[in-house]
N, CA, C and O atoms as a CHARMM CRD file, in Angstrom:
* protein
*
  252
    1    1 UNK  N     27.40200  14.79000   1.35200 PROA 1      0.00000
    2    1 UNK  CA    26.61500  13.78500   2.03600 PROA 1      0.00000
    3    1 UNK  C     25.97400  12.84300   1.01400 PROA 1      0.00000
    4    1 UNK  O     25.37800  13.23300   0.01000 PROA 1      0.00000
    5    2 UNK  N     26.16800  11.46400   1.39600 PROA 2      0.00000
    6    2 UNK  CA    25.61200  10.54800   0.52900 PROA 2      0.00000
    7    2 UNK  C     23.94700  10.86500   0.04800 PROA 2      0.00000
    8    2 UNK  O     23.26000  11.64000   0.71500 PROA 2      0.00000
    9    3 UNK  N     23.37700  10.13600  -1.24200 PROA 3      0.00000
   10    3 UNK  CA    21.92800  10.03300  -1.35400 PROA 3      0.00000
   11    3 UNK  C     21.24800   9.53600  -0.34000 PROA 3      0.00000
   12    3 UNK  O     22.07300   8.87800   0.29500 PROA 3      0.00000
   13    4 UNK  N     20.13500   9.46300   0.22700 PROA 4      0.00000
   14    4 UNK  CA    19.64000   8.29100   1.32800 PROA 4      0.00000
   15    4 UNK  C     18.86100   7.05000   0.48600 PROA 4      0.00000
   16    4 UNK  O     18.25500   7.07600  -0.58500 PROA 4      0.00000
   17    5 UNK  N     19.05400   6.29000   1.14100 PROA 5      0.00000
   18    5 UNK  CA    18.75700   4.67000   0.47500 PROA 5      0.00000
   19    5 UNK  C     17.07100   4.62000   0.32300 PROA 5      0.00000
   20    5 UNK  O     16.42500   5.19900   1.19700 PROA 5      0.00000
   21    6 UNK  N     16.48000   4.06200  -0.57300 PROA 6      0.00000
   22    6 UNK  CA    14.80900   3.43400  -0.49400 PROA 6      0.00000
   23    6 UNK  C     15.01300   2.47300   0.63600 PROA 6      0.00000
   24    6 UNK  O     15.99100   1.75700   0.85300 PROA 6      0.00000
   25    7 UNK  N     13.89300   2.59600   1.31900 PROA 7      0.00000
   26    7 UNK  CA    13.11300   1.23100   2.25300 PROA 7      0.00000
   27    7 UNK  C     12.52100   0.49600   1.35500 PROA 7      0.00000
   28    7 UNK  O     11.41500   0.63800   0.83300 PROA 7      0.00000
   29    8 UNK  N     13.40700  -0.38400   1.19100 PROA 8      0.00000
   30    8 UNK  CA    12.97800  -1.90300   0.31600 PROA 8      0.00000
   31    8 UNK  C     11.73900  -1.98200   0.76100 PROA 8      0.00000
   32    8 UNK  O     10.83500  -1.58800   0.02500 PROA 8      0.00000
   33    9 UNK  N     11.47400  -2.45300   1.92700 PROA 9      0.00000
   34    9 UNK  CA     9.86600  -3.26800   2.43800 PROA 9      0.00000
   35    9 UNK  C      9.04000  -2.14300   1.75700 PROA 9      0.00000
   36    9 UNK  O      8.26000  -2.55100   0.89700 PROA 9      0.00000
   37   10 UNK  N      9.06500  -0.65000   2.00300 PROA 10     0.00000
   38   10 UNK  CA     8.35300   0.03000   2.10200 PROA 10     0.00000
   39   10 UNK  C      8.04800   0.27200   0.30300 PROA 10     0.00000
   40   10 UNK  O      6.89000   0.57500   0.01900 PROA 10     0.00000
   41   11 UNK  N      8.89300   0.16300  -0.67400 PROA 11     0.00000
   42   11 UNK  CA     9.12600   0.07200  -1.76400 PROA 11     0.00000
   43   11 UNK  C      8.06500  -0.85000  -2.39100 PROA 11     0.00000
   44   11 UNK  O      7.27500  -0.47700  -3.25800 PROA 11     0.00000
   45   12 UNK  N      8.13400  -2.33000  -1.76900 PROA 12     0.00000
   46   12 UNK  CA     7.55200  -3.14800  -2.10900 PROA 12     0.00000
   47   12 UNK  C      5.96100  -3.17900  -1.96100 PROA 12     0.00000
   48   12 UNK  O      5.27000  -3.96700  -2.60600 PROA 12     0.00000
   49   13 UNK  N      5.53900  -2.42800  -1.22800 PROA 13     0.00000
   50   13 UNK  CA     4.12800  -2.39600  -0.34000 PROA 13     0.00000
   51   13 UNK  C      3.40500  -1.32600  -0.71700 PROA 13     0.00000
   52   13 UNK  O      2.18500  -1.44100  -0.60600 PROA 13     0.00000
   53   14 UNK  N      4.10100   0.29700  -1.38700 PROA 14     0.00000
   54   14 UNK  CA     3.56700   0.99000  -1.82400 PROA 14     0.00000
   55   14 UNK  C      3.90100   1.20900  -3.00100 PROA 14     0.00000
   56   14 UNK  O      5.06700   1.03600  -3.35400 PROA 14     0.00000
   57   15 UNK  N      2.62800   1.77400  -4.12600 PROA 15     0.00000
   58   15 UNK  CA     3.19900   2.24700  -5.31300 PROA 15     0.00000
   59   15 UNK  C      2.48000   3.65800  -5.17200 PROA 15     0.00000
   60   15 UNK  O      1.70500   3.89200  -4.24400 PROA 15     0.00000
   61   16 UNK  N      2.93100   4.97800  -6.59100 PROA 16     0.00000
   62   16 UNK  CA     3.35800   5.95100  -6.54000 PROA 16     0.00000
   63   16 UNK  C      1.86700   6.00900  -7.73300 PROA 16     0.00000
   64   16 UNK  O      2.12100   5.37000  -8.75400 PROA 16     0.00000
   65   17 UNK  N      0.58600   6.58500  -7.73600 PROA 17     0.00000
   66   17 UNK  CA     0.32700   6.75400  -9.23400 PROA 17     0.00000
   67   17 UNK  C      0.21700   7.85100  -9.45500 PROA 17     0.00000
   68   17 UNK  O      0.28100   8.79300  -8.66500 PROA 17     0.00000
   69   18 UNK  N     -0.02100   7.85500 -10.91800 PROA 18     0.00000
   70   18 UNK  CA     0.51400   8.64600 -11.94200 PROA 18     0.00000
   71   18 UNK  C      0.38200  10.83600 -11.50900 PROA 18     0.00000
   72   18 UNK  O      0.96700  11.86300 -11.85300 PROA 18     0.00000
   73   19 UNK  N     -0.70800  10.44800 -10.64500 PROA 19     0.00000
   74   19 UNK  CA    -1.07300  12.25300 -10.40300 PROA 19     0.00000
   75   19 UNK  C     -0.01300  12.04500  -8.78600 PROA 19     0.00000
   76   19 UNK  O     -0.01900  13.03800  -8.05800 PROA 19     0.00000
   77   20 UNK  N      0.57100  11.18900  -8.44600 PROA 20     0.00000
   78   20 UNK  CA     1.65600  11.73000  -7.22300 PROA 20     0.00000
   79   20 UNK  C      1.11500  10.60700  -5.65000 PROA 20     0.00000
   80   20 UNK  O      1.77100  10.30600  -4.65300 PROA 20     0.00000
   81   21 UNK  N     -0.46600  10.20900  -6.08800 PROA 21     0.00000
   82   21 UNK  CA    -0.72800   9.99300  -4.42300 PROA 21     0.00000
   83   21 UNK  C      0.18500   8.80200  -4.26200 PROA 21     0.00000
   84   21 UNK  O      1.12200   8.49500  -4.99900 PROA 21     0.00000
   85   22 UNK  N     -0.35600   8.01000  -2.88300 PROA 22     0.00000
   86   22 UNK  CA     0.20400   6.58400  -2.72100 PROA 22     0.00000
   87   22 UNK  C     -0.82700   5.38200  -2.63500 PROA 22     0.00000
   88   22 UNK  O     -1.83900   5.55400  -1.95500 PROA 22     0.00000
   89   23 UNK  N     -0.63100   4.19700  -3.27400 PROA 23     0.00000
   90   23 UNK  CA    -1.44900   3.04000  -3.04300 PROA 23     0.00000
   91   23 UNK  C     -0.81200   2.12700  -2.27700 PROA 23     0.00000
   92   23 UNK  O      0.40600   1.96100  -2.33200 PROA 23     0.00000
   93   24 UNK  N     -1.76800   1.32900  -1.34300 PROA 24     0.00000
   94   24 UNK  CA    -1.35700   0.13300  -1.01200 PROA 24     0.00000
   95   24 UNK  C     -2.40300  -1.30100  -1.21400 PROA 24     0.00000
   96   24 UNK  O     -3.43900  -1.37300  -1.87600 PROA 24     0.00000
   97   25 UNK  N     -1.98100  -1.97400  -0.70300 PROA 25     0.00000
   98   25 UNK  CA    -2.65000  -3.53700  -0.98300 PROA 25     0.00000
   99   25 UNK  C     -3.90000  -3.30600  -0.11000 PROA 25     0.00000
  100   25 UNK  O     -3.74000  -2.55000   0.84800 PROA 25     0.00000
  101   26 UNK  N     -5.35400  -3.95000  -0.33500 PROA 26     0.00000
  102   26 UNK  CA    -6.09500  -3.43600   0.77300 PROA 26     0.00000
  103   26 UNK  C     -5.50600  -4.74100   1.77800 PROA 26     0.00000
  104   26 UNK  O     -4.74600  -5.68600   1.56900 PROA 26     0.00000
  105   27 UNK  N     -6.21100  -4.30100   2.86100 PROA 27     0.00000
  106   27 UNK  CA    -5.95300  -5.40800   4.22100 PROA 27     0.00000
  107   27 UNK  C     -7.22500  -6.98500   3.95500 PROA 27     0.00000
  108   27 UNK  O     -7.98100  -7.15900   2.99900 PROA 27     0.00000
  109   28 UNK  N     -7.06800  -7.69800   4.93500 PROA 28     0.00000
  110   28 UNK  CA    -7.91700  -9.06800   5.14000 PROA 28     0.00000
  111   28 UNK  C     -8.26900  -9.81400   3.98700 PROA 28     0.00000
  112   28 UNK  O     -9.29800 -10.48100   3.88600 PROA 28     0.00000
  113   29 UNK  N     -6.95000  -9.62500   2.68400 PROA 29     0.00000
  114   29 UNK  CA    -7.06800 -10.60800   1.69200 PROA 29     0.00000
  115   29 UNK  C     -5.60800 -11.88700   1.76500 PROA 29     0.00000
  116   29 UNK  O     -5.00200 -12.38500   0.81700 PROA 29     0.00000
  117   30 UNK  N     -5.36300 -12.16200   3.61400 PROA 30     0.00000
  118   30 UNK  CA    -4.57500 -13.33200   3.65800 PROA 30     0.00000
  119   30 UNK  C     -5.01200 -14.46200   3.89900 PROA 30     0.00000
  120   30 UNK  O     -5.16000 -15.27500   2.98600 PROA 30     0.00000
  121   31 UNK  N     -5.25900 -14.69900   4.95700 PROA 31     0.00000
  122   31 UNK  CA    -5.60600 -15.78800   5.40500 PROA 31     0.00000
  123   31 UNK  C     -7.01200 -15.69800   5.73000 PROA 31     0.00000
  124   31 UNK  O     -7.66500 -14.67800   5.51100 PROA 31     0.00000
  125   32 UNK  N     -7.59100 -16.97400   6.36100 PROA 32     0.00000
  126   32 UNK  CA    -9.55900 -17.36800   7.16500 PROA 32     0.00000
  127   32 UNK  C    -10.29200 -16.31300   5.34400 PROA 32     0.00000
  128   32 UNK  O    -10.92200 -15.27100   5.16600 PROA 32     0.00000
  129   33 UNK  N     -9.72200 -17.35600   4.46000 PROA 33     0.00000
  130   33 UNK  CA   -10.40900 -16.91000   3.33500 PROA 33     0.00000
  131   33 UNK  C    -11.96900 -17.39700   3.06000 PROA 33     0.00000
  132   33 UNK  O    -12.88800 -16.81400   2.48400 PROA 33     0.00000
  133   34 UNK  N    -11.91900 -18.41000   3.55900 PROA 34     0.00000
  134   34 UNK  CA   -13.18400 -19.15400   3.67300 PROA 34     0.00000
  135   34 UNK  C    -14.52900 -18.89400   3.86800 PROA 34     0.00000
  136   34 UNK  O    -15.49700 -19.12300   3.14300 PROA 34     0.00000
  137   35 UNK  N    -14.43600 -18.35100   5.02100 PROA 35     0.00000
  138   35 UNK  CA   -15.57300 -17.73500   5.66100 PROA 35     0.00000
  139   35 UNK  C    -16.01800 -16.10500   5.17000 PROA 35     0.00000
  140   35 UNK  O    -16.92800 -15.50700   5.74500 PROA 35     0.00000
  141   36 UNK  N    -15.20500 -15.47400   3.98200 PROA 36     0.00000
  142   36 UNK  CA   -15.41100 -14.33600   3.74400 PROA 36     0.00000
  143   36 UNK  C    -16.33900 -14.33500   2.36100 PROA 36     0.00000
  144   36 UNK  O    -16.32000 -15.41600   1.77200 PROA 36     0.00000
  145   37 UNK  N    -16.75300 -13.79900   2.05000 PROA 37     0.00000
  146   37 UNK  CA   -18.17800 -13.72700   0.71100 PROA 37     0.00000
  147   37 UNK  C    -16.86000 -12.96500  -0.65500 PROA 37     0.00000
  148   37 UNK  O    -15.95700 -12.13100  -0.71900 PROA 37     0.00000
  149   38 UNK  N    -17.55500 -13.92100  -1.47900 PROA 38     0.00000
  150   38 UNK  CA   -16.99100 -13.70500  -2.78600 PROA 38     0.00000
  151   38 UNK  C    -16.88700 -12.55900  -3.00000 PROA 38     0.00000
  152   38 UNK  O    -15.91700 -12.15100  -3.63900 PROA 38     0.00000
  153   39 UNK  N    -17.65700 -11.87800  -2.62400 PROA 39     0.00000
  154   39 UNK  CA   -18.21300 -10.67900  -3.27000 PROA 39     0.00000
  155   39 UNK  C    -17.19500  -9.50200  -2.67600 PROA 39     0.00000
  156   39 UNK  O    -16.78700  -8.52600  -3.30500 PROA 39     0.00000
  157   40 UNK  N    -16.88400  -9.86600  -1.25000 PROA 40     0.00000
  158   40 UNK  CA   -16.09600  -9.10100  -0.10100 PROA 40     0.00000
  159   40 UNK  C    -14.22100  -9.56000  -0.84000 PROA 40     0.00000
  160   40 UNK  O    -13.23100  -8.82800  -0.86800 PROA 40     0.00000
  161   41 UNK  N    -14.35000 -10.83000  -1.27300 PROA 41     0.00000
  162   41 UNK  CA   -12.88600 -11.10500  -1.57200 PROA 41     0.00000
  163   41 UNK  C    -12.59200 -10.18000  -2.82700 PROA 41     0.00000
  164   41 UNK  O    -11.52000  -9.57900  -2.89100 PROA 41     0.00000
  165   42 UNK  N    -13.53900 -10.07000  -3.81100 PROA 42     0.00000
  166   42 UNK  CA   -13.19500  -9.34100  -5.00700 PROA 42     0.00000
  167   42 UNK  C    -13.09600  -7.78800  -4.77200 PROA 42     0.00000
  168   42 UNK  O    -12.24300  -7.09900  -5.33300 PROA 42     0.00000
  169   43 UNK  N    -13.59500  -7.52400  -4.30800 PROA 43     0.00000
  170   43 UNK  CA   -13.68400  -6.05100  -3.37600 PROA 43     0.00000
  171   43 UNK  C    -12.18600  -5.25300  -3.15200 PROA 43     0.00000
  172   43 UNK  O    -11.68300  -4.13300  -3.23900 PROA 43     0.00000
  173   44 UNK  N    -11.83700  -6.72300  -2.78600 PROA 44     0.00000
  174   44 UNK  CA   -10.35200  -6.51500  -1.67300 PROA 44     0.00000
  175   44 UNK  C     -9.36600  -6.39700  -2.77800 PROA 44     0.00000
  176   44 UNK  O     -8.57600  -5.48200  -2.54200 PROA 44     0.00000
  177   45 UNK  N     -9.12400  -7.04300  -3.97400 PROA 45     0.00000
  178   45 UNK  CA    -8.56600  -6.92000  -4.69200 PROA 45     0.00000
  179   45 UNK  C     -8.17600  -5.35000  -5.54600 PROA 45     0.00000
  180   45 UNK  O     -7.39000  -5.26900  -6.48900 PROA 45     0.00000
  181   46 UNK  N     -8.90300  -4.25300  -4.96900 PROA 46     0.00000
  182   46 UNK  CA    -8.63300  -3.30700  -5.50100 PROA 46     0.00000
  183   46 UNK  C     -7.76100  -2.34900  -4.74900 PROA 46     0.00000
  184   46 UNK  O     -8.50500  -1.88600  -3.88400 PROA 46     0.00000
  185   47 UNK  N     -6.46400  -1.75900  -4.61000 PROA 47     0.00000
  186   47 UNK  CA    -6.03500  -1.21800  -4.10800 PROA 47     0.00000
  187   47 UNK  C     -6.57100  -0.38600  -3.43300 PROA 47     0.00000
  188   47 UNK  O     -7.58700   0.02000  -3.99700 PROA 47     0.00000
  189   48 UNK  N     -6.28900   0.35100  -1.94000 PROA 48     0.00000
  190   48 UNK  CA    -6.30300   1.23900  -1.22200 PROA 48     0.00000
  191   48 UNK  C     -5.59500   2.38400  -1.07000 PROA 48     0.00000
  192   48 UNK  O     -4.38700   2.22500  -0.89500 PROA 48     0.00000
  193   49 UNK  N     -6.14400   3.85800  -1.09500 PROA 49     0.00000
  194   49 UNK  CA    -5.27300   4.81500  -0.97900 PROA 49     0.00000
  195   49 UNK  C     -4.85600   4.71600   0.82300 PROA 49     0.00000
  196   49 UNK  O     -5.36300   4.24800   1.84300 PROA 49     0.00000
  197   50 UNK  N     -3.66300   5.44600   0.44100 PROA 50     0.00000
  198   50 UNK  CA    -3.26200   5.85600   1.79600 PROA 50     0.00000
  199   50 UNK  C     -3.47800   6.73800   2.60800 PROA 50     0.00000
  200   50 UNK  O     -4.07400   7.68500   2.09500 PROA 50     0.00000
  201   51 UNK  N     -3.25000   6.85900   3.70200 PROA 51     0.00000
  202   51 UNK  CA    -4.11700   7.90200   3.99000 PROA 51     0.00000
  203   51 UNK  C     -3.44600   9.12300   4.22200 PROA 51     0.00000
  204   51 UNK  O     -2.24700   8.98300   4.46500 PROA 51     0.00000
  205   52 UNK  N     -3.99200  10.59600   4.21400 PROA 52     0.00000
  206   52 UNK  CA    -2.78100  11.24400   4.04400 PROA 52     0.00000
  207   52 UNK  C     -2.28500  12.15000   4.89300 PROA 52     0.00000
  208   52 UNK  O     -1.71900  13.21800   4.66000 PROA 52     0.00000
  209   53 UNK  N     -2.70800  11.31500   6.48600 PROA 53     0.00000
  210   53 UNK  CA    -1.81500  11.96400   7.82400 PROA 53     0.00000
  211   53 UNK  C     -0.63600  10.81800   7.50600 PROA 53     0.00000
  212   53 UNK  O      0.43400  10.93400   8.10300 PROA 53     0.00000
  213   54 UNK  N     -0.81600   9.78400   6.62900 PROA 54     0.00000
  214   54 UNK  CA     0.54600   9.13800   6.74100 PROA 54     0.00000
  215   54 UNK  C      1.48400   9.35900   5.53700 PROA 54     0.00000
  216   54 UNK  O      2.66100   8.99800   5.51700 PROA 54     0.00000
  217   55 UNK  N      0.92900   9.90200   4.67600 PROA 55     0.00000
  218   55 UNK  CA     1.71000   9.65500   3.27500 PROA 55     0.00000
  219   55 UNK  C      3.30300  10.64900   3.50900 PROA 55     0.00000
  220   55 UNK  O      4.40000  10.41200   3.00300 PROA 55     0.00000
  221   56 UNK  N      2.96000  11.65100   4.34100 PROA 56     0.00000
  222   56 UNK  CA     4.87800  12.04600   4.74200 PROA 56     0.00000
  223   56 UNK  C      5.73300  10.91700   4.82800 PROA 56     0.00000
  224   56 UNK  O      6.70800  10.52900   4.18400 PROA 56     0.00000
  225   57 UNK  N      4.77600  10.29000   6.29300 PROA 57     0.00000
  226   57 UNK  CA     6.18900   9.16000   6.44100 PROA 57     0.00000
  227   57 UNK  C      6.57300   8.62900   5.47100 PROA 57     0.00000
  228   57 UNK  O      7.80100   8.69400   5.42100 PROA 57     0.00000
  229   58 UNK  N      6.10400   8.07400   4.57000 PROA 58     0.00000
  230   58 UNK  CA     6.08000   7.21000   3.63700 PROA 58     0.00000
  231   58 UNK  C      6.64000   7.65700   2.79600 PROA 58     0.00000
  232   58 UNK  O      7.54000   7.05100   2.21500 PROA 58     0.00000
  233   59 UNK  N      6.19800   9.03200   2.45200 PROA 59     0.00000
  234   59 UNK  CA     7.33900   9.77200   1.37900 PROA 59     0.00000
  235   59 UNK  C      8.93900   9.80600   2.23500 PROA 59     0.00000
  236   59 UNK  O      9.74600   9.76600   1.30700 PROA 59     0.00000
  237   60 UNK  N      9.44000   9.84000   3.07200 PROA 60     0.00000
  238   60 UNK  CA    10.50900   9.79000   3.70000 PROA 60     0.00000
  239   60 UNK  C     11.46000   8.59800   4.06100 PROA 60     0.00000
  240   60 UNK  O     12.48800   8.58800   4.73800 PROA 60     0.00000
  241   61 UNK  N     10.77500   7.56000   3.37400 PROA 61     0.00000
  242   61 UNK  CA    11.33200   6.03300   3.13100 PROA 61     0.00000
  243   61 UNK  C     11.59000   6.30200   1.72600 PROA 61     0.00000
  244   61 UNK  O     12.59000   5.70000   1.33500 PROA 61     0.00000
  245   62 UNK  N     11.15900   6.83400   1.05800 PROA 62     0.00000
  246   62 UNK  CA    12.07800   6.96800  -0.31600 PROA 62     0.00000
  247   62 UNK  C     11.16600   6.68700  -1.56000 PROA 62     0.00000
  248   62 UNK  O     11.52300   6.83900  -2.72800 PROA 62     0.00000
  249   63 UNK  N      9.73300   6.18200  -1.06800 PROA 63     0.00000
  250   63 UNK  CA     9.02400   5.85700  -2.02900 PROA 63     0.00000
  251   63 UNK  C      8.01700   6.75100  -3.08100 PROA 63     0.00000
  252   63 UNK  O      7.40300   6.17800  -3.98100 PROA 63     0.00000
């Protein structure tokens, strides 16, 4: 039976660090930037763990 393939999207959206967990991008750093406080935008810039009733699935996309 073949290898199974990575989920590109899912590839792209999560990374793996170094002790095993998963990170993602935090949320509400797209758009209506305006109205949000500097302080709240820099915030956002720091990755989010995942959470880990989901991190199976996620391990099962290949990432």
């Amino acid at each position: 039976m073949p290898k199974m393939k990575t989920h590109k999207g899912a590839q792209a959206r999560f990374k793996r660090t170094g002790t095993g967990k998963l990170r993602r991008r935090s949320q509400n750093k797209n758009h209506i930037l305006e109205k949000k406080s500097p302080k709240r935008k820099r915030q956002l810039r720091r990755p989010a763990s995942v959470s880990p009733a989901d991190e199976p699935r996620i391990r099962d996309l290949g990432v």
